[in-house]
py3Dmol code that shows the C-alpha trace and the ligand (Angstrom):
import py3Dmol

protein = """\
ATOM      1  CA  UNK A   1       4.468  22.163  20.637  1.00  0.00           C
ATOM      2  CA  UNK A   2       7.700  20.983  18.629  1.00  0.00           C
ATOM      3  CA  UNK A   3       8.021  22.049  15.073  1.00  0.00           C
ATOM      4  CA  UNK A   4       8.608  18.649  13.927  1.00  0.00           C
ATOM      5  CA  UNK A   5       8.659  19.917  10.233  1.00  0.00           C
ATOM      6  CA  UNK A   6      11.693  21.573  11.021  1.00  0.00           C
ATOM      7  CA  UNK A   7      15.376  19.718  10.476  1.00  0.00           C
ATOM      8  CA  UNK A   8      16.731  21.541  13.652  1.00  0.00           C
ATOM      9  CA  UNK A   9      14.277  20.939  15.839  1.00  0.00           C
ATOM     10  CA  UNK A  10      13.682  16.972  14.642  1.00  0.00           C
ATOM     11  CA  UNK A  11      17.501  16.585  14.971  1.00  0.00           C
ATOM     12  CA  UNK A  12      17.198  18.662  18.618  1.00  0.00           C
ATOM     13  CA  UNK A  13      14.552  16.007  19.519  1.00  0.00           C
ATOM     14  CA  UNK A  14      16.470  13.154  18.380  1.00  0.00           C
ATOM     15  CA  UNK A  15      19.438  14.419  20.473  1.00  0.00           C
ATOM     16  CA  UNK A  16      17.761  15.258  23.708  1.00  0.00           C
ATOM     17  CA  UNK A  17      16.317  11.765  24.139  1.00  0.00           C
ATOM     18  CA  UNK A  18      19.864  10.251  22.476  1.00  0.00           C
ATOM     19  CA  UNK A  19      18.055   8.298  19.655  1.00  0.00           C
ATOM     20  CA  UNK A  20      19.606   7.279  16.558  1.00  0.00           C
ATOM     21  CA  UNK A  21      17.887   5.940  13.785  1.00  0.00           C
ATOM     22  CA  UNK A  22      18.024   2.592  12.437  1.00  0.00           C
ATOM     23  CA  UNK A  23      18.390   1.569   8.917  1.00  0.00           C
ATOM     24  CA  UNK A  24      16.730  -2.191   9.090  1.00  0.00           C
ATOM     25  CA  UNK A  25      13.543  -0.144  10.083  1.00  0.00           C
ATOM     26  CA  UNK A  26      12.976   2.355   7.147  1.00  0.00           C
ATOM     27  CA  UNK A  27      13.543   5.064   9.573  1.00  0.00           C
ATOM     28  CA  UNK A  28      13.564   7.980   7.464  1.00  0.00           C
ATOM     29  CA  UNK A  29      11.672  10.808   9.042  1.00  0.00           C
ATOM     30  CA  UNK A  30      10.072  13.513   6.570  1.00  0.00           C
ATOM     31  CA  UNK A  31      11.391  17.120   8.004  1.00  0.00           C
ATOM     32  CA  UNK A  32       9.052  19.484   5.233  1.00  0.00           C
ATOM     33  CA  UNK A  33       5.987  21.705   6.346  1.00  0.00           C
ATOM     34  CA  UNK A  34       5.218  21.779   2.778  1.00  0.00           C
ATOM     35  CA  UNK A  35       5.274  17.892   2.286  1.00  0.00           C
ATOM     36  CA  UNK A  36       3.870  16.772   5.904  1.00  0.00           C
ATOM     37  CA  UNK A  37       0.580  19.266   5.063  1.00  0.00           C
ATOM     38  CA  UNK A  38       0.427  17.892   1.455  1.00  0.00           C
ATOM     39  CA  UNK A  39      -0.267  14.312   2.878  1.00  0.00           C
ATOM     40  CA  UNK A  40      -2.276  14.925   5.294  1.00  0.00           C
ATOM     41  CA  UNK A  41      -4.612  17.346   3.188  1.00  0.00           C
ATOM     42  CA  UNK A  42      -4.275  14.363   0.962  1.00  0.00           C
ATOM     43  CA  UNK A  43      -6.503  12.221   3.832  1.00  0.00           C
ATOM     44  CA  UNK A  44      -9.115  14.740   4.223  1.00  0.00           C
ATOM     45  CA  UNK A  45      -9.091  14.161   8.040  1.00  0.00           C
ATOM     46  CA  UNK A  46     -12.174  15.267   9.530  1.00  0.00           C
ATOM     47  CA  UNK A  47     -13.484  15.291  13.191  1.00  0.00           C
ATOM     48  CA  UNK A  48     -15.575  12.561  12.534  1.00  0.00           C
ATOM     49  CA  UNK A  49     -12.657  10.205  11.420  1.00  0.00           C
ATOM     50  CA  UNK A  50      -9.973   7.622  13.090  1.00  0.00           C
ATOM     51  CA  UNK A  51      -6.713   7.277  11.561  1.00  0.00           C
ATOM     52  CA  UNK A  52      -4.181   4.235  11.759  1.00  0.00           C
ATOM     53  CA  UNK A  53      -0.635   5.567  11.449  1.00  0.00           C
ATOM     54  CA  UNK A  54       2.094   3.321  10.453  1.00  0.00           C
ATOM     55  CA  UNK A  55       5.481   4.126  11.881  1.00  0.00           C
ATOM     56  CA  UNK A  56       4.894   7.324  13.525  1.00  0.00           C
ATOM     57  CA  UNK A  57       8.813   7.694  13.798  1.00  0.00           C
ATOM     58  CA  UNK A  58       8.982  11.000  16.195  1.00  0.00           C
ATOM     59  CA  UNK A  59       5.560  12.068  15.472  1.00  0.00           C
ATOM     60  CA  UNK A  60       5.543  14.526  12.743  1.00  0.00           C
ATOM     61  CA  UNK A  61       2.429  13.710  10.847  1.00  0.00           C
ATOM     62  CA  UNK A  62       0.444  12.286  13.666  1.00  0.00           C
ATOM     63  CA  UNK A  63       0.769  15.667  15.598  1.00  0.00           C
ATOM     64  CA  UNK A  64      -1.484  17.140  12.458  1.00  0.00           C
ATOM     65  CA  UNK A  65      -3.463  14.275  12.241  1.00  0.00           C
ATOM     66  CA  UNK A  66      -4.081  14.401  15.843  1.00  0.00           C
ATOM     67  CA  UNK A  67      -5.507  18.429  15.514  1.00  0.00           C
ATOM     68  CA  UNK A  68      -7.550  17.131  12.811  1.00  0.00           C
ATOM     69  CA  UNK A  69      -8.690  13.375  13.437  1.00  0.00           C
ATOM     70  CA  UNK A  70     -11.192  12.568  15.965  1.00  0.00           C
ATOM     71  CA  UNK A  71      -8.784   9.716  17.266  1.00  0.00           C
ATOM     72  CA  UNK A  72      -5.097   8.679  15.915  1.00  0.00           C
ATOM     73  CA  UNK A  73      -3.605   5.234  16.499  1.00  0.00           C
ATOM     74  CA  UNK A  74       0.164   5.331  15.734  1.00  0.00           C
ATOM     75  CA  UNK A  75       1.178   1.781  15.193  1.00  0.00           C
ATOM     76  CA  UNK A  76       5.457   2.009  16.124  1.00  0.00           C
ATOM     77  CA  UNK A  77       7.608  -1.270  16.348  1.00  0.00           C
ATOM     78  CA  UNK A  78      10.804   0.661  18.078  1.00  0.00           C
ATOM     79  CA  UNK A  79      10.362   1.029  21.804  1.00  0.00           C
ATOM     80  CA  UNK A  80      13.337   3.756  21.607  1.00  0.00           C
ATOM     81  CA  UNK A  81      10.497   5.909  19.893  1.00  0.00           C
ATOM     82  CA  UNK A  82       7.811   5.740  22.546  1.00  0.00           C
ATOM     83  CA  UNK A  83       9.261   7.745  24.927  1.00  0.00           C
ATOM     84  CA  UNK A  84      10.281  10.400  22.166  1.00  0.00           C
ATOM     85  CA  UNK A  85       6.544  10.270  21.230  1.00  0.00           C
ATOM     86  CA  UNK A  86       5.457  10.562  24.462  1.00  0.00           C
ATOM     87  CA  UNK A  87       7.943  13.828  24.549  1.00  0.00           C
ATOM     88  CA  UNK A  88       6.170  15.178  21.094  1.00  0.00           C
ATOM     89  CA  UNK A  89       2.684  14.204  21.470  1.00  0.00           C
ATOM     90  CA  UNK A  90       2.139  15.089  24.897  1.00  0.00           C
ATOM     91  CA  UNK A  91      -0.679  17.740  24.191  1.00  0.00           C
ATOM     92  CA  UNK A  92      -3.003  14.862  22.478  1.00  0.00           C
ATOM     93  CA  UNK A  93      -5.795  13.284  24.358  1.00  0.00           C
ATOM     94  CA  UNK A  94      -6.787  11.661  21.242  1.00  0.00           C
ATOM     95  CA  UNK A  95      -4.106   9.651  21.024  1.00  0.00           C
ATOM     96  CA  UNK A  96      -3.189   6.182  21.378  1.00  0.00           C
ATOM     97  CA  UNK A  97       0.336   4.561  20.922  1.00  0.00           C
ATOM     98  CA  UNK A  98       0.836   1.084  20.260  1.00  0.00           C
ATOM     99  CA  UNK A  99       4.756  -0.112  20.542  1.00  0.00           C
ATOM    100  CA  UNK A 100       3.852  -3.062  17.834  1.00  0.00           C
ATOM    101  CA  UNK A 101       4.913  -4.607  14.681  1.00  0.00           C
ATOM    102  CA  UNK A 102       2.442  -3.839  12.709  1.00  0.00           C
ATOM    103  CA  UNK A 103       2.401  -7.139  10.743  1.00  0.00           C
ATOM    104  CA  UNK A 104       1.609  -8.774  14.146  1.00  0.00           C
ATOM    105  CA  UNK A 105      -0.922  -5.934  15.701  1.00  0.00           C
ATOM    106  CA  UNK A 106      -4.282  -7.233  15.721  1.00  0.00           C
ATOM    107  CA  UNK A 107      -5.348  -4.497  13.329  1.00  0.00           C
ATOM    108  CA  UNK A 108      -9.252  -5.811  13.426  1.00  0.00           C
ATOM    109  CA  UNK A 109      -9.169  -5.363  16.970  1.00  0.00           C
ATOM    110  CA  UNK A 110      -8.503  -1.641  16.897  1.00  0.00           C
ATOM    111  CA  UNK A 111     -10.856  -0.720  14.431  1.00  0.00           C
ATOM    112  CA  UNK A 112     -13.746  -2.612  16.628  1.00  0.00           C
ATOM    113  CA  UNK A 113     -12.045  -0.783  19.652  1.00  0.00           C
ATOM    114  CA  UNK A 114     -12.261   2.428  17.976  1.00  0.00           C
ATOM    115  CA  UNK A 115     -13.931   3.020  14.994  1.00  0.00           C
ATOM    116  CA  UNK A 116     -16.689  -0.024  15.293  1.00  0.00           C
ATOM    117  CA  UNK A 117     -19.253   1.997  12.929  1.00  0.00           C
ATOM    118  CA  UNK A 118     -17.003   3.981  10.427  1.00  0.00           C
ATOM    119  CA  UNK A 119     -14.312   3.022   8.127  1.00  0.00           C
ATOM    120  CA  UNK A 120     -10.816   4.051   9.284  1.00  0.00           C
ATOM    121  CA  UNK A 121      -8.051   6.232   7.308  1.00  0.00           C
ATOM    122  CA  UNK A 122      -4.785   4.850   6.985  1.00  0.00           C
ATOM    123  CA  UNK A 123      -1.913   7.228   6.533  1.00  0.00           C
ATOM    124  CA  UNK A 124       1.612   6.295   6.343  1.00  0.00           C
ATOM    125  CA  UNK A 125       5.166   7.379   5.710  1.00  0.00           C
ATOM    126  CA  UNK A 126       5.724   3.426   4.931  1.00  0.00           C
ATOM    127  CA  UNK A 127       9.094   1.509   5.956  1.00  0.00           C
ATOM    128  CA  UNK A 128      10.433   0.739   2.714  1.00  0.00           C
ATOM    129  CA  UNK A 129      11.138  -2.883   3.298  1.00  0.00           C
ATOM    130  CA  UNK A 130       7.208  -3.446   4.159  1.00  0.00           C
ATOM    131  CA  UNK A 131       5.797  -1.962   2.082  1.00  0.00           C
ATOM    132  CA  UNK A 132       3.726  -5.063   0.034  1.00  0.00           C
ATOM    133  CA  UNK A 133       3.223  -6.461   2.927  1.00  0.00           C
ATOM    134  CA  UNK A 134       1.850  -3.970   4.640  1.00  0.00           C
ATOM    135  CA  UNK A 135      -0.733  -2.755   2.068  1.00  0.00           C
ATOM    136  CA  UNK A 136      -1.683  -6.723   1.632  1.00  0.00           C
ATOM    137  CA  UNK A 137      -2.561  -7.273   5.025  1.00  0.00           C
ATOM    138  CA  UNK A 138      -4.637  -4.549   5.174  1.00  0.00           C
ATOM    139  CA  UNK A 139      -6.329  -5.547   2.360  1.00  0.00           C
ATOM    140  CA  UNK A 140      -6.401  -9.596   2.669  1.00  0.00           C
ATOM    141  CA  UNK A 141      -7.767  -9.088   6.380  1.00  0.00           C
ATOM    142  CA  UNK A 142     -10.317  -6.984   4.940  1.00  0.00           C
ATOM    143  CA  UNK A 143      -9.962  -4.170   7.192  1.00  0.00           C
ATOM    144  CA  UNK A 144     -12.382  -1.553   6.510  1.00  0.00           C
ATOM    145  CA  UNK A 145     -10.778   1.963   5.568  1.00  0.00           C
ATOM    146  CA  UNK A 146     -12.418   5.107   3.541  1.00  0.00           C
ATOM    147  CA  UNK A 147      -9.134   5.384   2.319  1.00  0.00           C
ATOM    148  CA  UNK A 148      -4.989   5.110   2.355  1.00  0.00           C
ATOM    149  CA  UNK A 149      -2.635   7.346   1.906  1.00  0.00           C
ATOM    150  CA  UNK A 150       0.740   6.047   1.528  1.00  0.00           C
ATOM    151  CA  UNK A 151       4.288   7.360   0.998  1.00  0.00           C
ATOM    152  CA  UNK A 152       6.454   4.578  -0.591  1.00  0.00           C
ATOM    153  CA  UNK A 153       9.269   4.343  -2.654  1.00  0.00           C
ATOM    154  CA  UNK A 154       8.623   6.399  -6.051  1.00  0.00           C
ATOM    155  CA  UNK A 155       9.496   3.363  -8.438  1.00  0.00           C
ATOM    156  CA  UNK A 156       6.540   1.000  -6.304  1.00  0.00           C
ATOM    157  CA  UNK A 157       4.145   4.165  -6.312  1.00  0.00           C
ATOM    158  CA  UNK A 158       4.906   3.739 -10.171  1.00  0.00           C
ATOM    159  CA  UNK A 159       4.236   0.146 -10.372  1.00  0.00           C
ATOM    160  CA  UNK A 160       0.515  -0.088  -7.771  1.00  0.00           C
ATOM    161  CA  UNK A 161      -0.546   3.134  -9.617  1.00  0.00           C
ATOM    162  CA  UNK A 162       0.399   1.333 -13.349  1.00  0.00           C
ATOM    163  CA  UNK A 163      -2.693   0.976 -15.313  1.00  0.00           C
ATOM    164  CA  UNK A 164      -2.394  -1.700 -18.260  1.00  0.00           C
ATOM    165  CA  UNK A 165      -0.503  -0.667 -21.320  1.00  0.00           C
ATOM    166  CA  UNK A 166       2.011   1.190 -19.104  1.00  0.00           C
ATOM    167  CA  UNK A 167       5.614  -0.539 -18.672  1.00  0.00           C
ATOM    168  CA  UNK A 168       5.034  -0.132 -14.856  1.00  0.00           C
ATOM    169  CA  UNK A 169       2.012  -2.512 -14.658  1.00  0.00           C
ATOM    170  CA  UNK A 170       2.461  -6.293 -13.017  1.00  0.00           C
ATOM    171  CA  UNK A 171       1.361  -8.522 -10.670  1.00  0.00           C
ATOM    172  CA  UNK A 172       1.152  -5.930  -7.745  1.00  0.00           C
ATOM    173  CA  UNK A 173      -0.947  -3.162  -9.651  1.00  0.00           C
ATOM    174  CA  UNK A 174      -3.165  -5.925 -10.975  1.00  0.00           C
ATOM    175  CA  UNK A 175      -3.734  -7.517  -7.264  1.00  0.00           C
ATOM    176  CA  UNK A 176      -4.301  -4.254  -5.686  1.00  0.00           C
ATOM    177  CA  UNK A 177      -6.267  -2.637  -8.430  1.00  0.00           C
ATOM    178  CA  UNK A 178      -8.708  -5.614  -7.753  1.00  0.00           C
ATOM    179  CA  UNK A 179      -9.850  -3.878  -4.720  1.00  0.00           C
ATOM    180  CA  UNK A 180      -8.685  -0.290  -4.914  1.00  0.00           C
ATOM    181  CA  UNK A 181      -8.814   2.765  -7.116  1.00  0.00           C
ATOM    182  CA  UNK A 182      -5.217   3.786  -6.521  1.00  0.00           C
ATOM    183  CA  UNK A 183      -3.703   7.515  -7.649  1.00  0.00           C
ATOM    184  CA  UNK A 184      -0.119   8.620  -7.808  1.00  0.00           C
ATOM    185  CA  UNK A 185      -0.807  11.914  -5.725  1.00  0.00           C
ATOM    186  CA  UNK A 186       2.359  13.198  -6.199  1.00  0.00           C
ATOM    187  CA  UNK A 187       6.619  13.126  -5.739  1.00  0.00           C
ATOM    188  CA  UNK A 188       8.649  13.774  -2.435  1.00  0.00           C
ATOM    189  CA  UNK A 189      12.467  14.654  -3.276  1.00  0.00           C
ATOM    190  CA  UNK A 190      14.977  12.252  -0.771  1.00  0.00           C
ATOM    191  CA  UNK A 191      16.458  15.894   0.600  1.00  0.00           C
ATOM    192  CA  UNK A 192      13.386  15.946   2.840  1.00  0.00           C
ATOM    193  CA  UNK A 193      14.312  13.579   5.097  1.00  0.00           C
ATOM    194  CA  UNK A 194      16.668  12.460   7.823  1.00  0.00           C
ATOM    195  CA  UNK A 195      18.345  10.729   6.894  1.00  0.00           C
ATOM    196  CA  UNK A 196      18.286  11.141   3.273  1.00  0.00           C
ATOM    197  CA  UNK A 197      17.099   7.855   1.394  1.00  0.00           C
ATOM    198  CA  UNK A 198      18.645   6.871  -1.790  1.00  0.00           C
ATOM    199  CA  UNK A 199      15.431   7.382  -3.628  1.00  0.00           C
ATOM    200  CA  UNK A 200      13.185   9.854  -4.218  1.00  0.00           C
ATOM    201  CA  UNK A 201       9.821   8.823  -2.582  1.00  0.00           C
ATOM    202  CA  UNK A 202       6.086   8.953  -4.255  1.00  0.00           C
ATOM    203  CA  UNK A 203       2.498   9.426  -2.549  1.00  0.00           C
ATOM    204  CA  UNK A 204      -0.295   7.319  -3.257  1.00  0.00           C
ATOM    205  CA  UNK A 205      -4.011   7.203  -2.275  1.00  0.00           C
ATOM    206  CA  UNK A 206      -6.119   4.522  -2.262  1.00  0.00           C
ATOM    207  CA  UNK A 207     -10.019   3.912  -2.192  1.00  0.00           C
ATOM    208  CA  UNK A 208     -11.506   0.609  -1.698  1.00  0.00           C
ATOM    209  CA  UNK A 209     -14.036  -0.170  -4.811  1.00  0.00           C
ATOM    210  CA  UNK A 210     -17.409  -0.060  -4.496  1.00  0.00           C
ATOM    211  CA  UNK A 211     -17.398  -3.712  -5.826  1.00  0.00           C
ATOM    212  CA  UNK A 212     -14.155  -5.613  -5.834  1.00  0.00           C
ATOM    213  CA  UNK A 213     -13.381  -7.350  -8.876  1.00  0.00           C
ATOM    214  CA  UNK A 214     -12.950 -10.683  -8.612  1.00  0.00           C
ATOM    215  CA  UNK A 215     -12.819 -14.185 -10.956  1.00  0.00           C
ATOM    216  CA  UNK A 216     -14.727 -17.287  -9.448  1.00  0.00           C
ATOM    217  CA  UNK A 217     -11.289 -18.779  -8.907  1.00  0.00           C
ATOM    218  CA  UNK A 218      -9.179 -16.829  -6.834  1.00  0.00           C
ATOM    219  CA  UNK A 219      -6.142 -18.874  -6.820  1.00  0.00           C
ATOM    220  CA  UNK A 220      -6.048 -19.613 -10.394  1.00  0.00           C
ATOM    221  CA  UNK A 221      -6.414 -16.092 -10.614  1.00  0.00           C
ATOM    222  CA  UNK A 222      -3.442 -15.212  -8.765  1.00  0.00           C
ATOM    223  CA  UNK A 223      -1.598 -18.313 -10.456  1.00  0.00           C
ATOM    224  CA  UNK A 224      -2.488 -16.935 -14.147  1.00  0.00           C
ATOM    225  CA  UNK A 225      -1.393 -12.930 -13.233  1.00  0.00           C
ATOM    226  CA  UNK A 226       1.848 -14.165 -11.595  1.00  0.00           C
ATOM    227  CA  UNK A 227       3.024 -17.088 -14.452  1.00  0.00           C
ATOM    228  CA  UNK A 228       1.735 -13.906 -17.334  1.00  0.00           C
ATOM    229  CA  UNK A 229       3.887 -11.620 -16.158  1.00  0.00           C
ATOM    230  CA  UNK A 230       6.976 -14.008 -15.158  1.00  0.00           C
ATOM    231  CA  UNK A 231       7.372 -13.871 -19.177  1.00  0.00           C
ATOM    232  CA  UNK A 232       5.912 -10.090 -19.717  1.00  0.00           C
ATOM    233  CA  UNK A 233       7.650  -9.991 -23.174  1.00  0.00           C
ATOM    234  CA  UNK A 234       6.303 -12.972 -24.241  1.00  0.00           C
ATOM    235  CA  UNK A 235       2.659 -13.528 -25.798  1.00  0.00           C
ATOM    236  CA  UNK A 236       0.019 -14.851 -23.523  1.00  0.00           C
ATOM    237  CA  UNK A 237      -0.565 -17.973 -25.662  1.00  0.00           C
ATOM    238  CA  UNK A 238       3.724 -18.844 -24.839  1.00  0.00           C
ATOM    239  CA  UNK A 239       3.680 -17.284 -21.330  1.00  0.00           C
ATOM    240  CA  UNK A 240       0.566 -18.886 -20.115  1.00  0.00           C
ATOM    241  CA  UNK A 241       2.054 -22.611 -21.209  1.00  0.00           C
ATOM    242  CA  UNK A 242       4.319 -21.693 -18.189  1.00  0.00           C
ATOM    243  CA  UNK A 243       1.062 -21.234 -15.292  1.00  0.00           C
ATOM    244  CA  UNK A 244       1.329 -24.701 -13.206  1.00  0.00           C
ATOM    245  CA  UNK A 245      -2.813 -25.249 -13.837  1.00  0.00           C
ATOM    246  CA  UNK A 246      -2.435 -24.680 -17.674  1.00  0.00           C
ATOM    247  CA  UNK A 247       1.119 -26.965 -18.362  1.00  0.00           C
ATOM    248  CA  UNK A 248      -0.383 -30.095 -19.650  1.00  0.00           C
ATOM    249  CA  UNK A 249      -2.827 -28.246 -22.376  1.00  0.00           C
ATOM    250  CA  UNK A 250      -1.570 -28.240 -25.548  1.00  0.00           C
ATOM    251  CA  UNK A 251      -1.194 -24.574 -27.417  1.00  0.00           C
ATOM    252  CA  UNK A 252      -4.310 -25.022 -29.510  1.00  0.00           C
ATOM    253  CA  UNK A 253      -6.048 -25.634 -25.915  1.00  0.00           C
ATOM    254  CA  UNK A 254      -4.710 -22.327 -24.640  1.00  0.00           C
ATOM    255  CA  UNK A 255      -5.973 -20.625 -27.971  1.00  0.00           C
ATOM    256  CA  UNK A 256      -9.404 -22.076 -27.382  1.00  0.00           C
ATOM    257  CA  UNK A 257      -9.059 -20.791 -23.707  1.00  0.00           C
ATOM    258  CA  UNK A 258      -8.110 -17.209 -24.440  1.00  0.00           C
ATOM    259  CA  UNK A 259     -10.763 -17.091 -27.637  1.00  0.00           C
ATOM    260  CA  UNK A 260     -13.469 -17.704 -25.073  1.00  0.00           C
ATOM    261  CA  UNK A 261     -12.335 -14.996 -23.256  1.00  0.00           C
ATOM    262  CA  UNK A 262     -12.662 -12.818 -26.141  1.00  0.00           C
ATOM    263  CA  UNK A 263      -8.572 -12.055 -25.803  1.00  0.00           C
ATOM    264  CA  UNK A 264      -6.223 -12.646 -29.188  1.00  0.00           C
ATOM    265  CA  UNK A 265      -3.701 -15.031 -28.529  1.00  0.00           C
ATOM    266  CA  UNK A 266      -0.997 -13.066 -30.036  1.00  0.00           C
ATOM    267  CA  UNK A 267      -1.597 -10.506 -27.031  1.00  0.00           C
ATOM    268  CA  UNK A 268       0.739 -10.133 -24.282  1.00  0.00           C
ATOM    269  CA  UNK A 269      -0.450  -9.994 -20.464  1.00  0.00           C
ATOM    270  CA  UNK A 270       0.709  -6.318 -19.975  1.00  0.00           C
ATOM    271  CA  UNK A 271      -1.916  -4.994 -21.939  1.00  0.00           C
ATOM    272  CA  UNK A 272      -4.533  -6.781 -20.402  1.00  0.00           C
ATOM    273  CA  UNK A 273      -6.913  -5.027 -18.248  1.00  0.00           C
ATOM    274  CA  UNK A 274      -8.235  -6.523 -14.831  1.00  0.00           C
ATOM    275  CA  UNK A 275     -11.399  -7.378 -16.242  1.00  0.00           C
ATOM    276  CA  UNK A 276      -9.408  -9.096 -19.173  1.00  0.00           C
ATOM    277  CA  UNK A 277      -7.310 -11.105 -16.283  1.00  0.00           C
ATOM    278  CA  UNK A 278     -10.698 -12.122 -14.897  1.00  0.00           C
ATOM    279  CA  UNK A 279     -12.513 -12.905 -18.070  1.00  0.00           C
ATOM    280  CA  UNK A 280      -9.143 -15.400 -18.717  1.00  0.00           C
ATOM    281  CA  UNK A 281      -9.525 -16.844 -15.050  1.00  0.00           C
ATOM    282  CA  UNK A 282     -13.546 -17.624 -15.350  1.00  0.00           C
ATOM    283  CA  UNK A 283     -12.481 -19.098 -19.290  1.00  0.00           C
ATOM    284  CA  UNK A 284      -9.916 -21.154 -18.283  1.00  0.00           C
ATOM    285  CA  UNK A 285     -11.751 -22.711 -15.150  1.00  0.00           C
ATOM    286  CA  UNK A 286     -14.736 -23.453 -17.013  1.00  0.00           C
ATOM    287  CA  UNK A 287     -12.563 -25.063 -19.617  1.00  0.00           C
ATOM    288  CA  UNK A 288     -10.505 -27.244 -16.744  1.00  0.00           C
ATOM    289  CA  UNK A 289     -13.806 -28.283 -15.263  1.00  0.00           C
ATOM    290  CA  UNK A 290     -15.487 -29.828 -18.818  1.00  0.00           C
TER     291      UNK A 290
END
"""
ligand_1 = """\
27
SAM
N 6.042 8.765 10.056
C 7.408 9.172 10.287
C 7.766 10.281 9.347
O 7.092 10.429 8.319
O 8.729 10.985 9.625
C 8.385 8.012 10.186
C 8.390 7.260 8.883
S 9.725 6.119 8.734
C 9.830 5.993 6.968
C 9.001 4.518 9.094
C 8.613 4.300 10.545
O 8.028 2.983 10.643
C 9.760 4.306 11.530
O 9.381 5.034 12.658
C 9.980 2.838 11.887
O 10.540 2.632 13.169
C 8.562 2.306 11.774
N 8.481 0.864 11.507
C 9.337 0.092 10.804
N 8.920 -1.170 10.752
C 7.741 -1.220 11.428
C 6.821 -2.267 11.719
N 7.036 -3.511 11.303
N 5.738 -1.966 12.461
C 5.511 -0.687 12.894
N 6.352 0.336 12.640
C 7.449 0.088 11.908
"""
view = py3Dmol.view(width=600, height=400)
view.addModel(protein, "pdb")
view.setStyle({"model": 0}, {"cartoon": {"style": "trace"}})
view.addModel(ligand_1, "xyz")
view.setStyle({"model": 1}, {"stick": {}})
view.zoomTo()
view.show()
């Protein structure tokens, strides 16, 4: 088998099939024994479990996850990679690779496919320039996992880990954080990759809550999160005048509104907690609706 982790040997691999790698998609493949068993120690992969890989890019973490896992499915949008895959993975049985975007791959219909009965693991080096989108849909189509383990850019592992108070906490930490317990696991240096990035890159983990938390109106929700933090400086009684559902009350309204919910008006929306988002949501729909 290849020693993927190895510089010389990904480069070697690269070479012999002729593939370069492309900058529009992320490609930046991790080269570190150290940092490839750190992430996948970080999934606790048992025999028991099936793992979605995003962007398998020449295969270096699926080949551990495929000694571990009882069934990988590497999700990889550049055709020039299959065949290099095919080249690296060859001594897998328990492997199956889908040449797909992944923000088109019918995601639901793997797990049924696959892992009907248990939760899946998601592990991912993650293109940089999907990463939101890629954690949302897995979340908004409600796809079950155990857990995620992501590599992203260090300044967004910052900002989904943020908890409030911190100056890396917004819209993003609060919308995830809904659903997910989310850790900063630790930092990968850019000098482990090839190519190097520009940026130094950050793990995260997620686990789905027990019980989301959620207000009875989901889009104000959203609405009230997004038009806070628009104006992060400002307090929530001047930033909130700015959410389209709450422009026509007067400031005295949005006092009474944020008094309800037990929240000072003076405060401002990045020290709110999620339960203090949701407490605002449920006041100021019950307020709308008199
Ligand atoms: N997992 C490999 C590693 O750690 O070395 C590669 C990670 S590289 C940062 C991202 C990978 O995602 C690349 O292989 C890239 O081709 C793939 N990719 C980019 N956009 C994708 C998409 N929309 N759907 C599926 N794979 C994608």
């Amino acid at each position: 088998m290849y020693k993927l982790t190895s510089p010389s040997v990904a480069l070697d691999i690269m070479h012999k099939h002729g593939f370069r790698t492309i900058k529009a998609f992320g490609q930046n493949f991790l080269a570190d024994e150290h940092y490839v068993n750190s992430i996948v120690d970080a999934a606790d992969i048992s025999n028991d479990d099936v793992v979605i890989e995003v962007g398998p890019g020449i295969g270096t973490l699926t080949q551990l996850m495929c000694m571990r896992a009882k069934h990988v499915i590497a999700i990889e949008i550049d055709k020039k990679l299959i065949p290099v895959l095919n080249d690296t993975l060859a001594d897998f049985d328990n492997l199956t690779i889908v040449n797909e975007d992944v923000l088109k791959t019918d995601i639901k219909a793997i797990v049924n496919e696959y892992s009907p009965e248990r939760a899946v693991k998601i592990v991912s080096n993650l293109p940089y320039y999907i990463t939101t989108p890629v954690i949302m849909r897995f979340i908004e189509e409600d796809v079950p996992f155990s857990l995620m383990v992501l590599m992203v850019q260090s300044e967004v592992a910052d900002r989904l880990s943020a908890s409030s108070g911190n100056k890396d906490y917004g819209v993003l930490s609060v919308m995830l954080q809904c659903v997910c317990d989310i850790e900063f696991m630790f930092k990968v240096p850019a000098s482990v990759f090839i190519p190097r990035p520009q940026v130094s890159s950050g793990v995260i983990r997620l686990r789905p809550k027990e019980k989301r938390l959620t207000a009875k109106n989901s889009e104000l929700f959203r609405s009230i999160v997004k038009g806070a933090f628009m104006q992060r400086r400002k307090t929530l009684l001047n930033s909130l005048s700015s959410v389209s559902e709450l422009k026509t009350l007067t400031k005295a309204e949005i006092t009474e509104i944020l008094s309800q919910a037990g929240i000072p008006a003076t405060e401002r929306c990045e020290n709110l907690s999620i339960e203090q988002f949701i407490a605002l949501t449920d006041s100021t729909e019950a307020y709308l609706s008199k």
